[in-house]
PDB file with one MODEL, atoms N, CA, C and O in Angstrom:
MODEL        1
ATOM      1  N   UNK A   1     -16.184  -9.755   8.859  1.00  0.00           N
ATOM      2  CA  UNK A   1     -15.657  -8.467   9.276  1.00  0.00           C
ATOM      3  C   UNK A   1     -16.797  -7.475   9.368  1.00  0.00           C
ATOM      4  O   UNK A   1     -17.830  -7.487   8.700  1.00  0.00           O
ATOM      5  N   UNK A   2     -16.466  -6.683  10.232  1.00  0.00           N
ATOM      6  CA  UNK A   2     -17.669  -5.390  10.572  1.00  0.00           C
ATOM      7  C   UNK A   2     -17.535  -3.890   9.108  1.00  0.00           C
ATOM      8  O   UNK A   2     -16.656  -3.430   8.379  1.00  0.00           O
ATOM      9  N   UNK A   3     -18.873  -3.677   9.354  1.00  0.00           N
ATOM     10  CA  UNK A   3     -18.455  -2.562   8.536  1.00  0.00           C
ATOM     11  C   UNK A   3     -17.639  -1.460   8.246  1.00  0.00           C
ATOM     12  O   UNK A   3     -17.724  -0.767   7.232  1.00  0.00           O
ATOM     13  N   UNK A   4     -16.830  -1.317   9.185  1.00  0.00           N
ATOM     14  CA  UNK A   4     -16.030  -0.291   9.494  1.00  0.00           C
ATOM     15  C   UNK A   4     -14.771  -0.987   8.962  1.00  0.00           C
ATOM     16  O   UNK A   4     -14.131  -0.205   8.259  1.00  0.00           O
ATOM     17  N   UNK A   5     -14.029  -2.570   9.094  1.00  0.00           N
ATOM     18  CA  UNK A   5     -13.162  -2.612   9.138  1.00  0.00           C
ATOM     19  C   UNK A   5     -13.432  -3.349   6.884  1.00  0.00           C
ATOM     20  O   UNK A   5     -12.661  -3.342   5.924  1.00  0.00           O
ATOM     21  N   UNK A   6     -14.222  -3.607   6.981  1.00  0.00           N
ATOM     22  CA  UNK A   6     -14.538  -3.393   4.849  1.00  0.00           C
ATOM     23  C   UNK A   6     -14.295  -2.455   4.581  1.00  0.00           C
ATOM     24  O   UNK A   6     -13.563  -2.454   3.591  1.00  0.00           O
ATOM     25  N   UNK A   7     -14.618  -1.115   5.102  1.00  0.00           N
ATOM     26  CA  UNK A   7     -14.382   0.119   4.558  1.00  0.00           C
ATOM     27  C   UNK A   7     -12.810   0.547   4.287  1.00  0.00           C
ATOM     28  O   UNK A   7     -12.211   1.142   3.391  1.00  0.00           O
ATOM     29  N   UNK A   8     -12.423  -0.153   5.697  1.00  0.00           N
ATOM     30  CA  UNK A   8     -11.091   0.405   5.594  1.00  0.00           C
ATOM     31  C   UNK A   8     -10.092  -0.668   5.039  1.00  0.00           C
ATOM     32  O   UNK A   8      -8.909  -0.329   5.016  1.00  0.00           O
ATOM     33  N   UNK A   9     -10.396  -1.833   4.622  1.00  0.00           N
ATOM     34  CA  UNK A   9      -9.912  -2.505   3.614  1.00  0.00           C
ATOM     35  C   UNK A   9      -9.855  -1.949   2.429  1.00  0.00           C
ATOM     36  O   UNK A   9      -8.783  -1.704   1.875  1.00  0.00           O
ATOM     37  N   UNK A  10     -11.404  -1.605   1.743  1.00  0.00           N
ATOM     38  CA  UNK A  10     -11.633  -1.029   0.713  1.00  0.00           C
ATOM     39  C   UNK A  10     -10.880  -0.100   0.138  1.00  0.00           C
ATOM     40  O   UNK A  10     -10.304  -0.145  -0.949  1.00  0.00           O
ATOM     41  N   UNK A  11     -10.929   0.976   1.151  1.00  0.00           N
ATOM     42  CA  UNK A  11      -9.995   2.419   0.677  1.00  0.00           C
ATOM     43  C   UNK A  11      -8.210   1.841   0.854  1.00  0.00           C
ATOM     44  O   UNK A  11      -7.258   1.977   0.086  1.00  0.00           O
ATOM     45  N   UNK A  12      -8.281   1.403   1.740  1.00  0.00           N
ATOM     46  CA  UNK A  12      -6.518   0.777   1.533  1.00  0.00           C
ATOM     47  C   UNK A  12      -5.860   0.017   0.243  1.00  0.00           C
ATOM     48  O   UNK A  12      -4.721   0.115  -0.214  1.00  0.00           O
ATOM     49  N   UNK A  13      -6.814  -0.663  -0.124  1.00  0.00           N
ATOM     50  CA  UNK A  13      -6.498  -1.633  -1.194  1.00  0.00           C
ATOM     51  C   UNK A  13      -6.777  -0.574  -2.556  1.00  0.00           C
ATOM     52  O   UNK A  13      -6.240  -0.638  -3.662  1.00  0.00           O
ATOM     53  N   UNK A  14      -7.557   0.171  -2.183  1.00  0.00           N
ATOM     54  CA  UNK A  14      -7.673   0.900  -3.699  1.00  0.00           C
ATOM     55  C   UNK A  14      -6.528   2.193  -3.407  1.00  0.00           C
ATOM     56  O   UNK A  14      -6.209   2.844  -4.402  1.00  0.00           O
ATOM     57  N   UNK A  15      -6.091   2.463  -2.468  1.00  0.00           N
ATOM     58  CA  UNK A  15      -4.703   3.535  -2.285  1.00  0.00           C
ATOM     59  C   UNK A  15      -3.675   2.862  -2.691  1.00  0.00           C
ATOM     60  O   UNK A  15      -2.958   3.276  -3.602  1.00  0.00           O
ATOM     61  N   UNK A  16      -3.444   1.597  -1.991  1.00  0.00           N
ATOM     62  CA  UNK A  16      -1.824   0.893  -2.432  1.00  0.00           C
ATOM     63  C   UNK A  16      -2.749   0.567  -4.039  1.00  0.00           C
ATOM     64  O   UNK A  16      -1.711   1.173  -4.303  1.00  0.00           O
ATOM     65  N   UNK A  17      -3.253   0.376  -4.802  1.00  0.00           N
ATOM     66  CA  UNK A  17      -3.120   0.003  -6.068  1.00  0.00           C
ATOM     67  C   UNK A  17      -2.642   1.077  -6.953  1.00  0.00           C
ATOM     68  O   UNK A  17      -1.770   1.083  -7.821  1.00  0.00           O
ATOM     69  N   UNK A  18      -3.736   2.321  -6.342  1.00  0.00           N
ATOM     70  CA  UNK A  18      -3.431   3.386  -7.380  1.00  0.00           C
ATOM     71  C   UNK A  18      -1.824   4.158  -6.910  1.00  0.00           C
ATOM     72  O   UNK A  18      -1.190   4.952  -7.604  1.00  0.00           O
ATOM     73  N   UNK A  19      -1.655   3.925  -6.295  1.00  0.00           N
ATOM     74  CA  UNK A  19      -0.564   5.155  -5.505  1.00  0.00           C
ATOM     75  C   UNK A  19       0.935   4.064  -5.165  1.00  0.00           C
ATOM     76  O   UNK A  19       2.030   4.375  -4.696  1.00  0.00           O
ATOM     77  N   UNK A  20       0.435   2.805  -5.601  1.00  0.00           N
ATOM     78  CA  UNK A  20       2.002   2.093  -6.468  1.00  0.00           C
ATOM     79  C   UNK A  20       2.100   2.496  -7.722  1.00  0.00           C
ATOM     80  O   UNK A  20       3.162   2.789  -8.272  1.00  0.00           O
ATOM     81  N   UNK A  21       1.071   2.527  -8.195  1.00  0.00           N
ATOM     82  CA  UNK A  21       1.516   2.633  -9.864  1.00  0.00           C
ATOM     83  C   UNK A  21       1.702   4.073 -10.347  1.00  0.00           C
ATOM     84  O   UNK A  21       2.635   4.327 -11.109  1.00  0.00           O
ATOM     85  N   UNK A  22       1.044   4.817 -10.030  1.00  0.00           N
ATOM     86  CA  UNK A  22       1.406   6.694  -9.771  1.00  0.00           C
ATOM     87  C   UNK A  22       2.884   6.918  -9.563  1.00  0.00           C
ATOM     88  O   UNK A  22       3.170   7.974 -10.126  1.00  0.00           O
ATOM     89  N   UNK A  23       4.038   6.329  -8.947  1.00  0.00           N
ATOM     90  CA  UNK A  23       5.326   6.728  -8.366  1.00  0.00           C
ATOM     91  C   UNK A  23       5.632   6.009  -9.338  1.00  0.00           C
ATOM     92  O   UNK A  23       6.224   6.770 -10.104  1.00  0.00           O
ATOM     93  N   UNK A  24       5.592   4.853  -9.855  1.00  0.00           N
ATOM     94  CA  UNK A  24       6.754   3.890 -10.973  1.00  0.00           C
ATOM     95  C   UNK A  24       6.332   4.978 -12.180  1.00  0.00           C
ATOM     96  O   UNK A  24       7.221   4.971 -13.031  1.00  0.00           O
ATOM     97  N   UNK A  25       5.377   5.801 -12.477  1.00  0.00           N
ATOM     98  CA  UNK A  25       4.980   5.948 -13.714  1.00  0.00           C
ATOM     99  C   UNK A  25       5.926   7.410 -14.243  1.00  0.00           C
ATOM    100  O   UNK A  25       6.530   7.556 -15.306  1.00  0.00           O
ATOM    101  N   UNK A  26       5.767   8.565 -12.866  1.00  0.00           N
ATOM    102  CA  UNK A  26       6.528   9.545 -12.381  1.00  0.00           C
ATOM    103  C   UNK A  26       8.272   8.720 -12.165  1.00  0.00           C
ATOM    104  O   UNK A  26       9.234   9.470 -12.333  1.00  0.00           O
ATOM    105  N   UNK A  27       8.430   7.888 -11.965  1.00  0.00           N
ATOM    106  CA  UNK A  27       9.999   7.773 -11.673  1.00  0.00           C
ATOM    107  C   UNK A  27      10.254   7.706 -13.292  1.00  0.00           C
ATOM    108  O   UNK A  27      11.247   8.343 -13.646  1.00  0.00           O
ATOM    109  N   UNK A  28       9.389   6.917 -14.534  1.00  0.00           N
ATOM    110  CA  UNK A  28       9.535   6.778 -15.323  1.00  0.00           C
ATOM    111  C   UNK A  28       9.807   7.692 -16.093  1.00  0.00           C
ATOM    112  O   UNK A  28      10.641   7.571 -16.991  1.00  0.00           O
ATOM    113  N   UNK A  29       8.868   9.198 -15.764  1.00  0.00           N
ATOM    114  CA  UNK A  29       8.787  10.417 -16.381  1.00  0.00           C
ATOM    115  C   UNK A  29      10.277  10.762 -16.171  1.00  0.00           C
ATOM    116  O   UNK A  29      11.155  10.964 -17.009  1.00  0.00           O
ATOM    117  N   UNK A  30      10.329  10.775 -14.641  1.00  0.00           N
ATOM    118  CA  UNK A  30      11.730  12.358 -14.770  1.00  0.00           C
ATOM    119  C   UNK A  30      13.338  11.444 -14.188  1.00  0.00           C
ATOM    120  O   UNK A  30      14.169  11.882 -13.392  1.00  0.00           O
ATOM    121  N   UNK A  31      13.350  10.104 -14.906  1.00  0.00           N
ATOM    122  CA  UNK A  31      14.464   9.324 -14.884  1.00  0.00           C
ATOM    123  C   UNK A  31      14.700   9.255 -13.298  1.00  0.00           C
ATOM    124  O   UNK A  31      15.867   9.509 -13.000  1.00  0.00           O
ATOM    125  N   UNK A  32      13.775   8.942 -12.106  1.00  0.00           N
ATOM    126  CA  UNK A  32      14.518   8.574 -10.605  1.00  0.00           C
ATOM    127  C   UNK A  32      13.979   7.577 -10.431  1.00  0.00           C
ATOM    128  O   UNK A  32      13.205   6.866 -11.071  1.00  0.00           O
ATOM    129  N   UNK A  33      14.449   7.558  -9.481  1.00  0.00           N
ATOM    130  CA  UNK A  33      13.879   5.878  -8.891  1.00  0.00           C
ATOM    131  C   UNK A  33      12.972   6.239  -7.561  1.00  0.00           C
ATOM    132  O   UNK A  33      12.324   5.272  -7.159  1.00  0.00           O
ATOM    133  N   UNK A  34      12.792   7.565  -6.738  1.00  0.00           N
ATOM    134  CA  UNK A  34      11.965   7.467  -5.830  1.00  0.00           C
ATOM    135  C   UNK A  34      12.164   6.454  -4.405  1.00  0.00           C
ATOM    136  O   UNK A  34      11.345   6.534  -3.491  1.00  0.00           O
ATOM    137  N   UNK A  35      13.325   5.521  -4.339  1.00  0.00           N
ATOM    138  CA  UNK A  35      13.639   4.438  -3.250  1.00  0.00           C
ATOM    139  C   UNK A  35      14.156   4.322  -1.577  1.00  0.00           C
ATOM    140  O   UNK A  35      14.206   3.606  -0.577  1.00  0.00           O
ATOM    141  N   UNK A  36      14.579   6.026  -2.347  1.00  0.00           N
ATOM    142  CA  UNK A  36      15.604   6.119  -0.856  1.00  0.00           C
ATOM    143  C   UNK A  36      15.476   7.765  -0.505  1.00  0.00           C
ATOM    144  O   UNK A  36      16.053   8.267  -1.469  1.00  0.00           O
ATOM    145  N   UNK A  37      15.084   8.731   0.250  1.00  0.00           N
ATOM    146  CA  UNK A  37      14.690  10.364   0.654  1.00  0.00           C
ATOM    147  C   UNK A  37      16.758  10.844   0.386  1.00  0.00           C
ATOM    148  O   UNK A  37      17.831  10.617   0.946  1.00  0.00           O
ATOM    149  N   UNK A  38      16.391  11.359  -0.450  1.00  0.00           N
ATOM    150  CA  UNK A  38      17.848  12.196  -0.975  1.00  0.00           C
ATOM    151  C   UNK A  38      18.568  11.632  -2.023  1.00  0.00           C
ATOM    152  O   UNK A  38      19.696  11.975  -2.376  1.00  0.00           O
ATOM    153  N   UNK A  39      17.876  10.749  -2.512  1.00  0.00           N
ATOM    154  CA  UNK A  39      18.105  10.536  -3.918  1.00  0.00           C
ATOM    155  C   UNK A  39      19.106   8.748  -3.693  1.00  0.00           C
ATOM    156  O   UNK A  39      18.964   7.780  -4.439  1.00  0.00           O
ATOM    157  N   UNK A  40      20.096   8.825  -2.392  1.00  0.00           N
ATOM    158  CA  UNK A  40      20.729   7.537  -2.821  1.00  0.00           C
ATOM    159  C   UNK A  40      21.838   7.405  -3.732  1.00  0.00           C
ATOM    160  O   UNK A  40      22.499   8.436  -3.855  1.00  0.00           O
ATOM    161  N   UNK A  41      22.166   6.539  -4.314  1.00  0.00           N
ATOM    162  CA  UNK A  41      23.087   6.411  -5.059  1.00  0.00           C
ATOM    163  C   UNK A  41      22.735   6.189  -6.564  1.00  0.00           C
ATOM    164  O   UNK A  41      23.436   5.582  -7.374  1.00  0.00           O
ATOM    165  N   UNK A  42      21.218   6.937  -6.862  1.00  0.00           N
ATOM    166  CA  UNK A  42      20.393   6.477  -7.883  1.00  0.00           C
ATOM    167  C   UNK A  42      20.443   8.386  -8.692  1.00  0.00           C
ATOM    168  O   UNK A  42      20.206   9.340  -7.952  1.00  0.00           O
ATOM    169  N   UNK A  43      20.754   8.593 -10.111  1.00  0.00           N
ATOM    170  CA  UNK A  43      20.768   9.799 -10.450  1.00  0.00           C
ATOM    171  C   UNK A  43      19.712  10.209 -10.961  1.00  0.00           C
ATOM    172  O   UNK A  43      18.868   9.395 -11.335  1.00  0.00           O
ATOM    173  N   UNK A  44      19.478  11.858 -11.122  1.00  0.00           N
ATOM    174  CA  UNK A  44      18.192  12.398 -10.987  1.00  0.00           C
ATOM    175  C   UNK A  44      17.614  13.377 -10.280  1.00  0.00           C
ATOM    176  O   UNK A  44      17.885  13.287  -9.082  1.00  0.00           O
ATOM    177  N   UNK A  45      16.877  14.337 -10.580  1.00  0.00           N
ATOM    178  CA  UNK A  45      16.604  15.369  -9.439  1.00  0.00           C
ATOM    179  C   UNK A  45      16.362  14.977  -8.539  1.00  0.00           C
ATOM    180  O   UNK A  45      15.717  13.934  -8.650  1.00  0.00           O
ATOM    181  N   UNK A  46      16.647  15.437  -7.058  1.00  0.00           N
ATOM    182  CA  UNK A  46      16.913  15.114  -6.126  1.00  0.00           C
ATOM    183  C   UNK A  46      15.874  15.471  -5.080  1.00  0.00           C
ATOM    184  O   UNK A  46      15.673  14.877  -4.021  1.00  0.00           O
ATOM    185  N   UNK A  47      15.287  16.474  -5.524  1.00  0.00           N
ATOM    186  CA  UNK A  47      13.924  17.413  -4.929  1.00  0.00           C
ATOM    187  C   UNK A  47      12.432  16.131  -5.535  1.00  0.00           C
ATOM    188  O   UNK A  47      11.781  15.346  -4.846  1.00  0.00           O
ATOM    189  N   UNK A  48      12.364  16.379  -6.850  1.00  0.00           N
ATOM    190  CA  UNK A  48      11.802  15.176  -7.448  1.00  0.00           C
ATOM    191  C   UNK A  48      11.630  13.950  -6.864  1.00  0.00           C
ATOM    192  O   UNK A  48      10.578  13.543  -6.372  1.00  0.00           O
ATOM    193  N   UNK A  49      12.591  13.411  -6.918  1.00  0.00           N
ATOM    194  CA  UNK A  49      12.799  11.850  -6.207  1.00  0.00           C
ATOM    195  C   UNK A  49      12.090  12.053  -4.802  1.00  0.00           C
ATOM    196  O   UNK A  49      11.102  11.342  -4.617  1.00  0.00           O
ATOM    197  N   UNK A  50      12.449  12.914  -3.797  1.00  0.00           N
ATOM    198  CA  UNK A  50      11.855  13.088  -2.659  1.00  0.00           C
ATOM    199  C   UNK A  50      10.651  13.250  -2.535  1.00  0.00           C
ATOM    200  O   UNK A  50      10.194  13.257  -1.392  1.00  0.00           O
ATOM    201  N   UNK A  51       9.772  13.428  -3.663  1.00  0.00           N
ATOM    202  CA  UNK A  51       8.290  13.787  -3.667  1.00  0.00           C
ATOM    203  C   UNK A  51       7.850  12.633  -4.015  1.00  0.00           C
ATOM    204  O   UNK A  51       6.858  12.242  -3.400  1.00  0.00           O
ATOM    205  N   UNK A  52       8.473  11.665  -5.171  1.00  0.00           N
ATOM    206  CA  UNK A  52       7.958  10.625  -5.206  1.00  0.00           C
ATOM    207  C   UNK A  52       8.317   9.671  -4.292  1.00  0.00           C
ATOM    208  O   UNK A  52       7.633   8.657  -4.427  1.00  0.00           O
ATOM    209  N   UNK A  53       9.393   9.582  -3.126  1.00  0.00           N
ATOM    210  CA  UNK A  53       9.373   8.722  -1.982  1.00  0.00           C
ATOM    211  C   UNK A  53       8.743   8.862  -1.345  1.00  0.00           C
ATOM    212  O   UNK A  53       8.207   7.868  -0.855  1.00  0.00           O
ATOM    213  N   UNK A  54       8.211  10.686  -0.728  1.00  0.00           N
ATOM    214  CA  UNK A  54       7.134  10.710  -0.126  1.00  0.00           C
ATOM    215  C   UNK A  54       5.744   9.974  -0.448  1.00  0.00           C
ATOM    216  O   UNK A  54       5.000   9.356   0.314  1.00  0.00           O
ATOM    217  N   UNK A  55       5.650  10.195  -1.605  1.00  0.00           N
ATOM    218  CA  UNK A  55       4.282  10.021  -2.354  1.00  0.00           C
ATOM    219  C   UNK A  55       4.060   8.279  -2.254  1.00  0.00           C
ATOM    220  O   UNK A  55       2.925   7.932  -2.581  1.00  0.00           O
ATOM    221  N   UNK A  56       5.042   7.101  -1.825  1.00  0.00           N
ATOM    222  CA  UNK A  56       5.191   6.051  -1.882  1.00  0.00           C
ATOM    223  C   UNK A  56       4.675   5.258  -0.451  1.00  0.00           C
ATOM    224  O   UNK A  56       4.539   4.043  -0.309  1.00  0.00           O
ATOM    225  N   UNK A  57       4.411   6.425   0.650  1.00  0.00           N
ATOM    226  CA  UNK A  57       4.300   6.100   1.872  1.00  0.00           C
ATOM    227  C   UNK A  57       2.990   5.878   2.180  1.00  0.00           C
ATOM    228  O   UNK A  57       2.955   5.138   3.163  1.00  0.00           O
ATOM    229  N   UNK A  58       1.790   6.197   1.769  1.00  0.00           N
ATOM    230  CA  UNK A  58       0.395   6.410   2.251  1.00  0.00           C
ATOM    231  C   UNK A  58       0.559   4.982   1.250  1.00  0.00           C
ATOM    232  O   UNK A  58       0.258   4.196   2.149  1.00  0.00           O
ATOM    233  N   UNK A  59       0.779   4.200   0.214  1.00  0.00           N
ATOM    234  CA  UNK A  59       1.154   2.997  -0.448  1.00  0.00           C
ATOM    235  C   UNK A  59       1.239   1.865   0.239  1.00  0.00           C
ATOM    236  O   UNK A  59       0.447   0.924   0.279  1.00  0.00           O
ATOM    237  N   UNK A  60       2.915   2.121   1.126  1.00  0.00           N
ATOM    238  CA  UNK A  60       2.890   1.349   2.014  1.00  0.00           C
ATOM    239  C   UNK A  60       1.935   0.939   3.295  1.00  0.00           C
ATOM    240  O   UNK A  60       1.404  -0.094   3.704  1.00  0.00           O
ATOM    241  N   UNK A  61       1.999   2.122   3.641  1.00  0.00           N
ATOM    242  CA  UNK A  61       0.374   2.050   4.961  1.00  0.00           C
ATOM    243  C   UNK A  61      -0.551   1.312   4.177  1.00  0.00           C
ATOM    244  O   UNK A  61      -0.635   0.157   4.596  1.00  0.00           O
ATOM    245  N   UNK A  62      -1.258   1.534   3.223  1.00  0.00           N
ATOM    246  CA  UNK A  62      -2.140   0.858   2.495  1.00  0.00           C
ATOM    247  C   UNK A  62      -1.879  -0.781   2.750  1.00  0.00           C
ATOM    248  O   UNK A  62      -2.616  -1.538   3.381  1.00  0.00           O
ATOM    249  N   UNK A  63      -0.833  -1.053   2.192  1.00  0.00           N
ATOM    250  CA  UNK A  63      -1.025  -2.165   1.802  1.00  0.00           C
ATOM    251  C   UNK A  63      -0.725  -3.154   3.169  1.00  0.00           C
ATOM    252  O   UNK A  63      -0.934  -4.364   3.246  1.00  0.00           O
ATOM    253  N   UNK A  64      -0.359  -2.558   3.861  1.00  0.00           N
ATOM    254  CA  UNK A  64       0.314  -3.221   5.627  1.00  0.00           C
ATOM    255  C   UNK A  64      -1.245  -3.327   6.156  1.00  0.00           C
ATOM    256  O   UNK A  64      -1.588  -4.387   6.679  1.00  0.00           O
ATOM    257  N   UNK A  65      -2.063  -2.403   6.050  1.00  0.00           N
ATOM    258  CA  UNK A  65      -3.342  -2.142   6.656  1.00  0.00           C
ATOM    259  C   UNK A  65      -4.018  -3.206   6.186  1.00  0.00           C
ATOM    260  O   UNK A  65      -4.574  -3.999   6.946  1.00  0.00           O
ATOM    261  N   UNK A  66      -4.038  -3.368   4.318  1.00  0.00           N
ATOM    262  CA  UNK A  66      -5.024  -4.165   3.551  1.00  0.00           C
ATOM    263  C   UNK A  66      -4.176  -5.819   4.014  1.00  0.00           C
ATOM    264  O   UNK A  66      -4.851  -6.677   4.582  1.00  0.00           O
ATOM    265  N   UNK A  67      -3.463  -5.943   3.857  1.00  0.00           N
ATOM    266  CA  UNK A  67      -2.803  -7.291   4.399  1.00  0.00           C
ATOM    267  C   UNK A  67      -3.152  -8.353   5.548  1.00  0.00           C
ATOM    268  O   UNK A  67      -3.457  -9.541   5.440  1.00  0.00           O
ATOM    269  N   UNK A  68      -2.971  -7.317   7.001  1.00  0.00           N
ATOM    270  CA  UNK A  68      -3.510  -7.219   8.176  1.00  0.00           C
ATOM    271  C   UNK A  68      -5.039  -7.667   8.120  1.00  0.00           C
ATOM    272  O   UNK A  68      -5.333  -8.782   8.550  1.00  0.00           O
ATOM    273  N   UNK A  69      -5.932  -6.898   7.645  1.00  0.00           N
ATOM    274  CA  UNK A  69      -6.829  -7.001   7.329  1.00  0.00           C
ATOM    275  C   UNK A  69      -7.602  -8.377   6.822  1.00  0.00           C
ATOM    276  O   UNK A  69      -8.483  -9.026   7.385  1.00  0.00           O
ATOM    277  N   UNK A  70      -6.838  -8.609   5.350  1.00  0.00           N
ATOM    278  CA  UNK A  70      -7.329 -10.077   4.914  1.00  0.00           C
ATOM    279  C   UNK A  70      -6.891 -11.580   5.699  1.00  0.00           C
ATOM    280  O   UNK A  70      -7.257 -12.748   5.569  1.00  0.00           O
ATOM    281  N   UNK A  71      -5.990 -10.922   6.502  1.00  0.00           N
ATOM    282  CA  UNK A  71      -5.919 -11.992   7.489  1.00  0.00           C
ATOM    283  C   UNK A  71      -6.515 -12.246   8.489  1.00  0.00           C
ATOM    284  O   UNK A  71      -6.678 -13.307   9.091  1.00  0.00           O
ATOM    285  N   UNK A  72      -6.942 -10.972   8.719  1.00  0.00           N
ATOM    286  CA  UNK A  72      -7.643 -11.125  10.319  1.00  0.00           C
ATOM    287  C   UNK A  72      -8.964 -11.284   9.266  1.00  0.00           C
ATOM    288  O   UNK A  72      -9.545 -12.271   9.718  1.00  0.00           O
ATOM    289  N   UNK A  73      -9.481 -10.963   8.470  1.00  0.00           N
ATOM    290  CA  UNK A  73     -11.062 -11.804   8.121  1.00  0.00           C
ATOM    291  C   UNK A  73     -10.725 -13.436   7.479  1.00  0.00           C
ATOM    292  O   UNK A  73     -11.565 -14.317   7.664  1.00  0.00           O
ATOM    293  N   UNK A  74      -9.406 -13.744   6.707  1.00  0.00           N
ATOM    294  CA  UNK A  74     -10.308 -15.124   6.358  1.00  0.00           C
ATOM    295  C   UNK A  74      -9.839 -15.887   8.251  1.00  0.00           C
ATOM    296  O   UNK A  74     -10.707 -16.701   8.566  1.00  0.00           O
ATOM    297  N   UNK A  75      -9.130 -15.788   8.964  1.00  0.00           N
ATOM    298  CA  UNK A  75      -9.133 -16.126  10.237  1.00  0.00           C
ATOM    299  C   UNK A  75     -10.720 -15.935  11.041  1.00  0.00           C
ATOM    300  O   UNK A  75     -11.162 -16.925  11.626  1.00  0.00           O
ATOM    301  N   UNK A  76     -11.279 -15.050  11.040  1.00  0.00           N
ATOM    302  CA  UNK A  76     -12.457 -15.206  11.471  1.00  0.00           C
ATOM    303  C   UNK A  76     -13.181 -16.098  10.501  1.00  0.00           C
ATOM    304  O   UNK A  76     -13.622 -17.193  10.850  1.00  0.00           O
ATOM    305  N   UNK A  77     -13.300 -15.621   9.276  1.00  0.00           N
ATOM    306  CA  UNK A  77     -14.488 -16.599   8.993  1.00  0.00           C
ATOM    307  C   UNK A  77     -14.021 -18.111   9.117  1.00  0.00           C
ATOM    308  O   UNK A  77     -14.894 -18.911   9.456  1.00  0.00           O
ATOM    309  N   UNK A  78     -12.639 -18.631   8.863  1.00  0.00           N
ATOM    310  CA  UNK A  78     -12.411 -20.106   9.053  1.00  0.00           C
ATOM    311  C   UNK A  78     -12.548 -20.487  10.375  1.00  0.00           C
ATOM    312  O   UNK A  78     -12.539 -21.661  10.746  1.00  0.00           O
ATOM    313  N   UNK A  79     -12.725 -19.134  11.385  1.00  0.00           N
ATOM    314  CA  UNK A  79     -13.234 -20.045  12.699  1.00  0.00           C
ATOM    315  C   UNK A  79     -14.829 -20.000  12.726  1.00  0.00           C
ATOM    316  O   UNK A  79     -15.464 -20.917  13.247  1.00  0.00           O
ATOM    317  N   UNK A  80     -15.621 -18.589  11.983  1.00  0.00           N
ATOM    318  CA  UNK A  80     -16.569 -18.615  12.114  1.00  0.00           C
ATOM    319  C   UNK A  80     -17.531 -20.668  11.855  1.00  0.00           C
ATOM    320  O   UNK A  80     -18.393 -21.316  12.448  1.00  0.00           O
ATOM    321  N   UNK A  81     -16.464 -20.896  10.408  1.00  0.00           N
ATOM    322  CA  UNK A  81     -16.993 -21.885   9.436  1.00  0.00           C
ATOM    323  C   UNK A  81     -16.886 -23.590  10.637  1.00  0.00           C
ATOM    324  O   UNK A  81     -17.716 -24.499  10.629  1.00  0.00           O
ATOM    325  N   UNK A  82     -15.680 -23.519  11.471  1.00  0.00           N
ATOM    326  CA  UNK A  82     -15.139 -24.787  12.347  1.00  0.00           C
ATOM    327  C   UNK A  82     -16.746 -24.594  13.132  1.00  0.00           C
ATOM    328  O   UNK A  82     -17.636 -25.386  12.824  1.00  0.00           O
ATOM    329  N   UNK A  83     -16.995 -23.561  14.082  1.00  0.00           N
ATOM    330  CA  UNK A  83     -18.140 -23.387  14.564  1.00  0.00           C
ATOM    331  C   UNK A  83     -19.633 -24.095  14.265  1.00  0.00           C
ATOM    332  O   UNK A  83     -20.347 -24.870  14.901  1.00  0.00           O
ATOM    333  N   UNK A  84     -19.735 -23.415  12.945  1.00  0.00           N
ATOM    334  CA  UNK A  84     -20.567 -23.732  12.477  1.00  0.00           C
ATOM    335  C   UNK A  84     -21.192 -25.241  11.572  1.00  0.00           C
ATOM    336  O   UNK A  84     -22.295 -25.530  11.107  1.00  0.00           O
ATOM    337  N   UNK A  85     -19.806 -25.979  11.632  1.00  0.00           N
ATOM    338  CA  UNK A  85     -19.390 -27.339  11.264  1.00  0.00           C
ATOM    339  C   UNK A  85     -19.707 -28.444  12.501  1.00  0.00           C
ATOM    340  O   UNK A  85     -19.922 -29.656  12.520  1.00  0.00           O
ATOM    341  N   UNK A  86     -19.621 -27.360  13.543  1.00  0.00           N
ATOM    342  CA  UNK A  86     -19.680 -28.627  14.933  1.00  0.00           C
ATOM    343  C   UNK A  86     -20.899 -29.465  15.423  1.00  0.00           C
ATOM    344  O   UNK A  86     -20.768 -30.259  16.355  1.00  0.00           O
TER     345      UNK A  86
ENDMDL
END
């Protein structure tokens, strides 16, 4: 992979790590669950909960990005490696 696309592995994988565990820790604090924007059928401030669903989204991007990512490099390098085998 090029340098640009390590980087942006890098910072993805270290966002979805820290910024999953940031929302379970906060749902823990003020009794919500954070799962669903308006609270759901889950009780709990309702304003609250919405900050931590928000707060759950740059998470997801993260980890869709970092995913994407480790696939499209070990795919290159296992073709880089067939190549270089021939």
């Amino acid at each position: 992979m090029g340098e640009r696309a390590q980087a942006v592995l890098f910072w993805s994988a270290l966002a979805f790590a820290w910024l999953f565990k940031l929302p379970a820790i906060a749902n823990a604090i003020f009794g919500t669950r954070g799962l669903e924007f308006g609270g759901g059928p889950f009780p709990g401030d309702v304003t609250i909960n919405n900050i931590i669903f928000l707060f759950g989204w740059p998470a997801m991007v993260g980890v869709h990005l970092a995913a994407a990512l480790l696939v499209w490099g070990a795919w290159r390098h296992l073709r880089h490696q067939g190549k270089r085998g021939s």
